[in-house]
DSSP file (Angstrom, degrees, kcal/mol; ACC not computed):
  #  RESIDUE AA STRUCTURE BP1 BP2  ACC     N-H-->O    O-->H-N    N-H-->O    O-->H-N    TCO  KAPPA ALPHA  PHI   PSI    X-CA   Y-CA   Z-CA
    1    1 A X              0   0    0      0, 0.0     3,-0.0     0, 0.0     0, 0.0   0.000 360.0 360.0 360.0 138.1    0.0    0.0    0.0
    2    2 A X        -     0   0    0      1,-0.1     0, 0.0     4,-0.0     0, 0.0   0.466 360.0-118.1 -27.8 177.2    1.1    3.7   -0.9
    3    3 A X  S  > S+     0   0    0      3,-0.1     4,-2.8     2,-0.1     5,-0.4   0.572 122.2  55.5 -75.3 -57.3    1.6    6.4    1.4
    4    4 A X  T  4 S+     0   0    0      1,-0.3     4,-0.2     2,-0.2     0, 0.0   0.769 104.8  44.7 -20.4 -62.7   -1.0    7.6   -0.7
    5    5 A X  T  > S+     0   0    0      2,-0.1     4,-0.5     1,-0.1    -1,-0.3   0.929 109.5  58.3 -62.2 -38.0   -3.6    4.9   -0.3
    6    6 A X  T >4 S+     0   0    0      1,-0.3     3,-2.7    -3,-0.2     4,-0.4   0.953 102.9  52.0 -65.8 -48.1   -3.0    4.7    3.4
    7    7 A X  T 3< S+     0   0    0     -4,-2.8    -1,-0.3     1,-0.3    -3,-0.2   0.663 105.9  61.2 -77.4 -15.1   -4.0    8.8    4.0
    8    8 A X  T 34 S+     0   0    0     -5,-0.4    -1,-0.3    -4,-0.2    -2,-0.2   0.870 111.9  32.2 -94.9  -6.0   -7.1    7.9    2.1
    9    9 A X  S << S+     0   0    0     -3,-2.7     2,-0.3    -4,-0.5    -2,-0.2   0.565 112.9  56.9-110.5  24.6   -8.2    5.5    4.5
   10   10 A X  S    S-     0   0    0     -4,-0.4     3,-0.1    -5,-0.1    -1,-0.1  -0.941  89.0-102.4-134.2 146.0   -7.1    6.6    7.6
   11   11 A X        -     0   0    0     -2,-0.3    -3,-0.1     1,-0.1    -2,-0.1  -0.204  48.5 -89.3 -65.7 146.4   -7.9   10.2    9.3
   12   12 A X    >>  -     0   0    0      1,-0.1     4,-1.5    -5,-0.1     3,-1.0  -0.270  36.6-114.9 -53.6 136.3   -5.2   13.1    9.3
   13   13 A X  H 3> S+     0   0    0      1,-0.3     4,-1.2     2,-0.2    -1,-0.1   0.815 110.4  67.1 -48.4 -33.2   -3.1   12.8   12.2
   14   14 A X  H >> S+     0   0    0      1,-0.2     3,-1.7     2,-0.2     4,-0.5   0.959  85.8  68.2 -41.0 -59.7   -4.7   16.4   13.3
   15   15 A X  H X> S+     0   0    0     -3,-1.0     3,-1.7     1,-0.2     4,-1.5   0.980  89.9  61.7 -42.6 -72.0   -7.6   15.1   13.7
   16   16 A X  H 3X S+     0   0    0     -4,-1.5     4,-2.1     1,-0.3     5,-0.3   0.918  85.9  73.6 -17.3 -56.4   -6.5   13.0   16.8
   17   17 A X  H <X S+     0   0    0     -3,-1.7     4,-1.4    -4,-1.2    -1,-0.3   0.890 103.5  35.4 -51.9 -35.3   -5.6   15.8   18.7
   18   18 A X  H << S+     0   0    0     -3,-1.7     4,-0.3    -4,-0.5    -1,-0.2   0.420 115.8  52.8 -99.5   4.8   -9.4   16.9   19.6
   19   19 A X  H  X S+     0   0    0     -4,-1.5     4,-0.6    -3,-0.2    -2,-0.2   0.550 111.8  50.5-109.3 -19.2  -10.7   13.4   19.7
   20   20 A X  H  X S+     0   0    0     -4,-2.1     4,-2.2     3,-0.1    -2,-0.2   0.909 118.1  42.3 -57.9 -64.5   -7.6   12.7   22.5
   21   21 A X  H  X S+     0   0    0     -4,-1.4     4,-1.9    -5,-0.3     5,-0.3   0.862 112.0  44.1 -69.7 -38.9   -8.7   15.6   24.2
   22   22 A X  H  > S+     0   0    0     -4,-0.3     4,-2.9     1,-0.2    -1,-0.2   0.969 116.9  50.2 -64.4 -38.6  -12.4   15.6   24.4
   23   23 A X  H  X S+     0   0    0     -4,-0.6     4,-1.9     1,-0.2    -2,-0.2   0.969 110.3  48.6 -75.3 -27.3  -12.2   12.0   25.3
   24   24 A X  H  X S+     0   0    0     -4,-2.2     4,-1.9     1,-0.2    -1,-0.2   0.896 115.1  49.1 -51.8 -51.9   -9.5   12.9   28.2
   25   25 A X  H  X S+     0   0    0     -4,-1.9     4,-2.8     2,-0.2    -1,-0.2   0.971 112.5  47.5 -56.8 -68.9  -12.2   15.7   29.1
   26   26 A X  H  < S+     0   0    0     -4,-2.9    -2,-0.2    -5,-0.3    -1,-0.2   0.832 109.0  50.4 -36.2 -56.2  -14.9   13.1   29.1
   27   27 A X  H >X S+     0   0    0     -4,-1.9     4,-4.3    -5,-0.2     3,-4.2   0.997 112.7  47.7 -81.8 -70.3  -13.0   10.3   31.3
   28   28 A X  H 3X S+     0   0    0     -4,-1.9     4,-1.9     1,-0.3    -2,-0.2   0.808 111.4  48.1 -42.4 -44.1  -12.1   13.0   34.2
   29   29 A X  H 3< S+     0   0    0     -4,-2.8    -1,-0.3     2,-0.2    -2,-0.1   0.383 115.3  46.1 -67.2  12.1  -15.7   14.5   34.5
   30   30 A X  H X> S+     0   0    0     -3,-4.2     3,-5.2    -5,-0.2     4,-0.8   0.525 121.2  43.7-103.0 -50.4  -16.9   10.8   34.6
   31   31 A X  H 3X S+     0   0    0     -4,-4.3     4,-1.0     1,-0.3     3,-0.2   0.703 110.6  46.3 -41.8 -26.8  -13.9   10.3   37.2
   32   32 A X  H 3< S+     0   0    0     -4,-1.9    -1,-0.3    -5,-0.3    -3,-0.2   0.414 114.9  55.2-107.7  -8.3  -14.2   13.1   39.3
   33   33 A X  H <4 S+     0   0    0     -3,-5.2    -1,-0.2    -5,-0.2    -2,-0.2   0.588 107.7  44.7 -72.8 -16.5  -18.2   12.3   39.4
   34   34 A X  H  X S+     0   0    0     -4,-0.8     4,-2.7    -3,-0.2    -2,-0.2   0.570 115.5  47.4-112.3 -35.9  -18.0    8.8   40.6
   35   35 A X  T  < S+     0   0    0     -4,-1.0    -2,-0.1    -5,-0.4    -3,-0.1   0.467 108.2  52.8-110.9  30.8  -15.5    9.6   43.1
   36   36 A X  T  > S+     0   0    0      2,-0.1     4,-2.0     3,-0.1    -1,-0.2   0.487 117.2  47.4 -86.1 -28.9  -17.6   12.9   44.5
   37   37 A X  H  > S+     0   0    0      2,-0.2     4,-1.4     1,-0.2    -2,-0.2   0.807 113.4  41.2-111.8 -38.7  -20.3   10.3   44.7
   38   38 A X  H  < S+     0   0    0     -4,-2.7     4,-0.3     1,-0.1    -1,-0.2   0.457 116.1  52.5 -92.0  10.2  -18.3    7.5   46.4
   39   39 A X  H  > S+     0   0    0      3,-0.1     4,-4.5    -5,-0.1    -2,-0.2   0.790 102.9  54.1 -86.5 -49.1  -16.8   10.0   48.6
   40   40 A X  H  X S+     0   0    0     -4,-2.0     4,-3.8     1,-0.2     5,-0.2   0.974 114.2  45.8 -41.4 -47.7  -20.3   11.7   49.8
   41   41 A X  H  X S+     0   0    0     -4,-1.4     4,-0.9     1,-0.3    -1,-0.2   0.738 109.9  53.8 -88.9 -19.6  -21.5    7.9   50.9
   42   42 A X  H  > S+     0   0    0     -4,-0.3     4,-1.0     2,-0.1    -1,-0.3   0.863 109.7  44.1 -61.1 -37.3  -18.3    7.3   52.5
   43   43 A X  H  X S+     0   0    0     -4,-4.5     4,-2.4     1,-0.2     3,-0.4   0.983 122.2  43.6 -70.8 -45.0  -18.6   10.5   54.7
   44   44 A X  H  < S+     0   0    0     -4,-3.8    -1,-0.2     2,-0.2    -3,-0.1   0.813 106.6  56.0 -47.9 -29.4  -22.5    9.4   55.4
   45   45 A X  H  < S+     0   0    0     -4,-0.9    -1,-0.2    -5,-0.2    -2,-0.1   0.901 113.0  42.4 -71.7 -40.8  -21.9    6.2   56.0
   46   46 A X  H  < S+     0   0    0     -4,-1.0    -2,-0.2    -3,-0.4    -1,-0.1   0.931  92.2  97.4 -47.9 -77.8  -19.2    7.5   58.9
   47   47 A X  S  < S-     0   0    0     -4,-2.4     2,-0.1    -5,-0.1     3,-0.1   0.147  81.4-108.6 -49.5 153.2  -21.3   10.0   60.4
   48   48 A X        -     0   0    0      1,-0.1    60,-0.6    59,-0.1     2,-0.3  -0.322  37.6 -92.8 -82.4 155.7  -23.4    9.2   63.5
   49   49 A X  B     -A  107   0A   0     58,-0.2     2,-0.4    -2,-0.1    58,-0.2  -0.656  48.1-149.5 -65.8 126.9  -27.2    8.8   63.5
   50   50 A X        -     0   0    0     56,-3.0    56,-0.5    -2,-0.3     2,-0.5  -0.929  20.8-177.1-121.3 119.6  -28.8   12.0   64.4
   51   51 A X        +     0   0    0     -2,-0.4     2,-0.3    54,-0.2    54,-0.2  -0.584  16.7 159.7-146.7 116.9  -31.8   12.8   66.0
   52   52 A X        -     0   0    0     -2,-0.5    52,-1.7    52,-0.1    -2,-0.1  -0.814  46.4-110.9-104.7 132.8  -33.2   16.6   66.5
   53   53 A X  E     +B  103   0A   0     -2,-0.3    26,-0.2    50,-0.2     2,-0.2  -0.259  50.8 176.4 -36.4 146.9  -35.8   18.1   67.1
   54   54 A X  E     -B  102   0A   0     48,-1.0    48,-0.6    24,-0.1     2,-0.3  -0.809  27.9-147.8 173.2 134.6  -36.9   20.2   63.8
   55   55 A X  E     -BC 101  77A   0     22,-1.4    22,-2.5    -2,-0.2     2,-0.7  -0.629  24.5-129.2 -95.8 147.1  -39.4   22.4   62.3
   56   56 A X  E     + C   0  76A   0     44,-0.9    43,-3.5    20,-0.3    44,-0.2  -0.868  34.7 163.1-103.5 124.5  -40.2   22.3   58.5
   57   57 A X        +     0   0    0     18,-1.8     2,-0.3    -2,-0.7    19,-0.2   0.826  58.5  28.5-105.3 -21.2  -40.0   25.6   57.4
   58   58 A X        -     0   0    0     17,-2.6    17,-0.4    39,-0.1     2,-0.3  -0.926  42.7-171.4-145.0 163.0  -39.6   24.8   53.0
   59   59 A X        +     0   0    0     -2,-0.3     2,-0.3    15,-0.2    15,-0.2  -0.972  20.9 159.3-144.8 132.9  -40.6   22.3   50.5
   60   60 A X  E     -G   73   0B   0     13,-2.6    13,-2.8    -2,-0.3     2,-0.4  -0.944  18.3-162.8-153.8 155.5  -39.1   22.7   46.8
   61   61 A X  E     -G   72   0B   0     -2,-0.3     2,-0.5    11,-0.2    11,-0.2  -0.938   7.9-143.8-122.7 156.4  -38.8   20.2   44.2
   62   62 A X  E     -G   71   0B   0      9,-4.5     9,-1.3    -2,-0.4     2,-0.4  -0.968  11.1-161.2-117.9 136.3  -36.3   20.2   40.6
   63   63 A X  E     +G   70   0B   0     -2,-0.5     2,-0.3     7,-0.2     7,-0.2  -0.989  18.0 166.2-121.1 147.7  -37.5   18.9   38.0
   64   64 A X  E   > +G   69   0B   0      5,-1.9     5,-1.6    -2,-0.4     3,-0.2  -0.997  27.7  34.2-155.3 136.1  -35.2   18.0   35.5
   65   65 A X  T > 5S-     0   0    0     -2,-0.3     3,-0.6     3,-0.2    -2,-0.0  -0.377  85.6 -77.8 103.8 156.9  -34.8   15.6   31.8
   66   66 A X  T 3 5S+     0   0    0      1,-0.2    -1,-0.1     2,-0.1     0, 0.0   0.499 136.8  51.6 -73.6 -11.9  -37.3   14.8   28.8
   67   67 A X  T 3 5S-     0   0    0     -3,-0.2    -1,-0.2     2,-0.0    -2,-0.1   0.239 121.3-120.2-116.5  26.0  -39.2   11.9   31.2
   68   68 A X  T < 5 -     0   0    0     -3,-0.6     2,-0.3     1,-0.2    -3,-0.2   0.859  29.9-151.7  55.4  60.6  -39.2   15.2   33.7
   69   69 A X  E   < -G   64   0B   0     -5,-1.6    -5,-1.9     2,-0.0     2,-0.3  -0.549  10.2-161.1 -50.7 112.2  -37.3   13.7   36.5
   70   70 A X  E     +G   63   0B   0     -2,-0.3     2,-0.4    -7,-0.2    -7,-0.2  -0.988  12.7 176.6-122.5 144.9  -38.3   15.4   40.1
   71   71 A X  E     -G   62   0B   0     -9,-1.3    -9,-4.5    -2,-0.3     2,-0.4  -0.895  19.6-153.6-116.1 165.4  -36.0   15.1   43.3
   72   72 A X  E     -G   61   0B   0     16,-0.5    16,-0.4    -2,-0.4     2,-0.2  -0.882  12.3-160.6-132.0 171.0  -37.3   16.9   46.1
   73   73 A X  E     -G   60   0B   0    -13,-2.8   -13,-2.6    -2,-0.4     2,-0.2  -0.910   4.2-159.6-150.8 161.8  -35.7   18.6   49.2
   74   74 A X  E     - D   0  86A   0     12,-1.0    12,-1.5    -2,-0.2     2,-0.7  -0.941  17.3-143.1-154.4 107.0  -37.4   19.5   52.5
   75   75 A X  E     - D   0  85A   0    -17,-0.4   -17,-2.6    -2,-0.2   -18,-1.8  -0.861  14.5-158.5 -98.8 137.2  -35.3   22.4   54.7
   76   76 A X  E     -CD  56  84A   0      8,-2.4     8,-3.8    -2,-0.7   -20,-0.3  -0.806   9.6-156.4 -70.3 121.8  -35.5   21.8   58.6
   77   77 A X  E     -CD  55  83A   0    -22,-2.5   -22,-1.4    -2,-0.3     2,-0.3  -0.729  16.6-155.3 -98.2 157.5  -34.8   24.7   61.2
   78   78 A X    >   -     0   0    0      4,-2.3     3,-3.5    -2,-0.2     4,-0.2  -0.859  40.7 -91.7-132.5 172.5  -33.6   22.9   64.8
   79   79 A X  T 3  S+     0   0    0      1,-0.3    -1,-0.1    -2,-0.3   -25,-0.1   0.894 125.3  63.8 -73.6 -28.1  -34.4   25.1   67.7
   80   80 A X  T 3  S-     0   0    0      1,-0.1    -1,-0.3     2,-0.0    -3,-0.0   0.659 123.0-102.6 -62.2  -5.4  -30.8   27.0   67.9
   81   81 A X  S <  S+     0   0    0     -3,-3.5     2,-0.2     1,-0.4    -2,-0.1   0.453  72.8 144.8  65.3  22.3  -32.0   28.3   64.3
   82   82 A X        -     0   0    0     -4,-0.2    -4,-2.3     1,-0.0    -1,-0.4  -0.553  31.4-153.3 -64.1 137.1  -29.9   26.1   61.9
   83   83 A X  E     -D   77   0A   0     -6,-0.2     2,-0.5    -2,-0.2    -6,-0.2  -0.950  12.1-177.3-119.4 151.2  -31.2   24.9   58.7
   84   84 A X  E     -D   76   0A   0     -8,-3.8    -8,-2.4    -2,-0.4     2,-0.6  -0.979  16.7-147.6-143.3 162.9  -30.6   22.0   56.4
   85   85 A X  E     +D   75   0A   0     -2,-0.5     2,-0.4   -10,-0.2   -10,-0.2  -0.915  21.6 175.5-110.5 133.0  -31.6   21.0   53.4
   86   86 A X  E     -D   74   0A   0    -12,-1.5   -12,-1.0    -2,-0.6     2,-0.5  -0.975  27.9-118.2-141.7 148.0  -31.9   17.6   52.9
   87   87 A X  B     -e  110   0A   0     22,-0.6    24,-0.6    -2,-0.4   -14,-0.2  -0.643  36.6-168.6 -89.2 135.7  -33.3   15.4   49.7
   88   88 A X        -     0   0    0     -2,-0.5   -16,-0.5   -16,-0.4     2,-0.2  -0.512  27.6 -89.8 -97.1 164.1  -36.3   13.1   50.3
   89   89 A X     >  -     0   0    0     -2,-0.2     4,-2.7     1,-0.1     5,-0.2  -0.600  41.7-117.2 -79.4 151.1  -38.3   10.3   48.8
   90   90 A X  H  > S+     0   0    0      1,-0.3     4,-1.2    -2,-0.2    -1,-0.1   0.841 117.0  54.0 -35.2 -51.2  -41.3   11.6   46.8
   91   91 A X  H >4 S+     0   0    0      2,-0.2     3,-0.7     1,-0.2     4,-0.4   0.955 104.2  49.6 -35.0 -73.1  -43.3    9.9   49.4
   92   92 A X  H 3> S+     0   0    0      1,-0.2     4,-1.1     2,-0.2     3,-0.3   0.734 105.5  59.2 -65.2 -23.7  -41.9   11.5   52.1
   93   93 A X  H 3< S+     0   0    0     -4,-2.7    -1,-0.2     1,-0.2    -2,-0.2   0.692 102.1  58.9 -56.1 -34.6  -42.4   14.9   50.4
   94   94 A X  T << S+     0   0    0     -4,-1.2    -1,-0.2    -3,-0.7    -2,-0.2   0.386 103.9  41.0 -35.0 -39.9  -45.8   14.2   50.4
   95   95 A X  T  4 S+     0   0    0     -4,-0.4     2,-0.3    -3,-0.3    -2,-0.2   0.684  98.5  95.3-100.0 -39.9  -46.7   13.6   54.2
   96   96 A X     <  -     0   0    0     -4,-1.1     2,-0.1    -5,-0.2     3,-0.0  -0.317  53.5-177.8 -77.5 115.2  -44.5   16.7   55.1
   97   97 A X        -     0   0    0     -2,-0.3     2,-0.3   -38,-0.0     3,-0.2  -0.344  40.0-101.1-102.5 171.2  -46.3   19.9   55.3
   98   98 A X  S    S+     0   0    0      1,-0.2   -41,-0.2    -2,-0.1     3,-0.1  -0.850 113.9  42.6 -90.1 156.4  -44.1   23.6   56.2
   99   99 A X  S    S+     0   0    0    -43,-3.5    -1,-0.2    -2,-0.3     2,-0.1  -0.233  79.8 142.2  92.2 -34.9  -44.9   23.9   60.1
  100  100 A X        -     0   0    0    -44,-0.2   -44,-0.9    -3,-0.2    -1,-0.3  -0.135  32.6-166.0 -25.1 100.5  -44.4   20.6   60.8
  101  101 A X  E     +B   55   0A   0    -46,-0.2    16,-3.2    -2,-0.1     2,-0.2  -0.745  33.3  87.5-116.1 146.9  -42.8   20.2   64.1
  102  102 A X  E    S-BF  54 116A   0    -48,-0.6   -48,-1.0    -2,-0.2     2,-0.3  -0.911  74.1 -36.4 174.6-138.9  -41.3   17.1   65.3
  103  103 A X  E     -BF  53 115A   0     12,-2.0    12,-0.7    -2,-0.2     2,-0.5  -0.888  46.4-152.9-112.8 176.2  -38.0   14.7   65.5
  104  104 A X  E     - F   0 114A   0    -52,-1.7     2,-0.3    -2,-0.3    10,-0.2  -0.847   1.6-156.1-127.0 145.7  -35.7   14.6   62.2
  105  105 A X  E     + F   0 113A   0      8,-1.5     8,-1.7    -2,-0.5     7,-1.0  -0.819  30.7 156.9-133.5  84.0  -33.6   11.3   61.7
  106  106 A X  E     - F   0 111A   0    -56,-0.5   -56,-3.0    -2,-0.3     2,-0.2  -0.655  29.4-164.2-150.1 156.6  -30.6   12.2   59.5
  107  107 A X  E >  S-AF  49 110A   0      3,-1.1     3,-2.0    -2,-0.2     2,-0.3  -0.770  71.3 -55.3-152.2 105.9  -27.1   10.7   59.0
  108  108 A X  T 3  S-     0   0    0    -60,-0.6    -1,-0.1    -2,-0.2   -64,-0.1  -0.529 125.1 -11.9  48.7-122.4  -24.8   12.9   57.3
  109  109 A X  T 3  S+     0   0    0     -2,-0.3   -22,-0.6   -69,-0.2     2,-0.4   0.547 109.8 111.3 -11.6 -48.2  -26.9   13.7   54.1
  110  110 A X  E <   -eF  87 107A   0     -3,-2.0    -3,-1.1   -24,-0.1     2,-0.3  -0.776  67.2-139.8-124.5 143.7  -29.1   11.5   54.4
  111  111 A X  E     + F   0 106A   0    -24,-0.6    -5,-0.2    -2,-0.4     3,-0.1  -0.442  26.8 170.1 -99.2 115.8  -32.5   11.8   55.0
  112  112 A X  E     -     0   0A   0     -7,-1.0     2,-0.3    -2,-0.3    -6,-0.2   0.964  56.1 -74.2 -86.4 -76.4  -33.4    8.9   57.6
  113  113 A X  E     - F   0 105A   0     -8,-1.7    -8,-1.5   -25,-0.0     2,-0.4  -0.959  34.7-119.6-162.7-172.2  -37.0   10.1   58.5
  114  114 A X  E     - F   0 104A   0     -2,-0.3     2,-0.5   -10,-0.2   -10,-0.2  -0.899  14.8-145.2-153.4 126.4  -38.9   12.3   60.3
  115  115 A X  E     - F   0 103A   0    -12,-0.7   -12,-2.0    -2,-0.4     3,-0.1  -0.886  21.9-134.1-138.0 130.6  -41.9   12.1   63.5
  116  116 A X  E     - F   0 102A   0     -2,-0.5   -14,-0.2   -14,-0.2   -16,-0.0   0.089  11.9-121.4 -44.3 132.6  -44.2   14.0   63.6
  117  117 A X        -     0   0    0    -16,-3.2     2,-0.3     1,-0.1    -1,-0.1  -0.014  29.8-116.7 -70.6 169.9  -45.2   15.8   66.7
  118  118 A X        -     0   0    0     -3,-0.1     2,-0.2   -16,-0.0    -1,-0.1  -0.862  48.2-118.3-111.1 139.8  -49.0   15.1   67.9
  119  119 A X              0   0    0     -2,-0.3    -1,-0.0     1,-0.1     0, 0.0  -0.531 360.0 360.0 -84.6 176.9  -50.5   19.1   67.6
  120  120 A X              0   0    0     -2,-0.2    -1,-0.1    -3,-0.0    -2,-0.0   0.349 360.0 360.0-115.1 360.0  -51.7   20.7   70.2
């Protein structure tokens, strides 16, 4: 085979350079997602079982995607006036009204449960 023949079936060596780099680009934003994600659930997993008193002062959902993807989040005040935000099941978003007072069940992140106080 030519030199000739070969450069018609094979791309110019230029070309390489941005298909090197995008995929380089590609494989660190996978990397540096997977191990933000196995990092979070190592620090939750670590963190103690929490349970506070806590008012629910907000309710917000994202929706997000063409099949319209919702997570929801529910922020807590505890009586010193701290809030967190923490994400919930769809479910749990559901029973949880703002005003809601009661105890909060959290571990690190993640949203254990929450019961509700009897009103008065």
């Amino acid at each position: 085979m030519t030199p000739y023949e070969r450069s018609l079936h094979s791309p110019p060596i230029w070309w390489l350079i941005p298909a090197i780099l995008i995929g380089a680009v590609v494989v660190f934003v996978f990397g540096k997602v997977i191990y933000s994600i196995v990092t979070t659930n190592a620090r939750n997993r670590q963190a103690p079982f929490l349970q506070r008193d806590a008012m629910v002062v907000s309710r917000r959902q994202r929706v997000w995607g063409d099949n319209a993807s919702t997570t929801y989040f529910v922020t807590f005040e505890f009586p010193d006036g701290v809030r967190e935000e923490l994400m919930v099941s769809g479910e749990e978003y559901g029973l949880l009204a703002e005003g809601d007072t009661g105890v909060l069940h959290s571990q690190g992140t993640w949203f254990k449960g929450f019961q509700r106080a009897p009103r008065s």
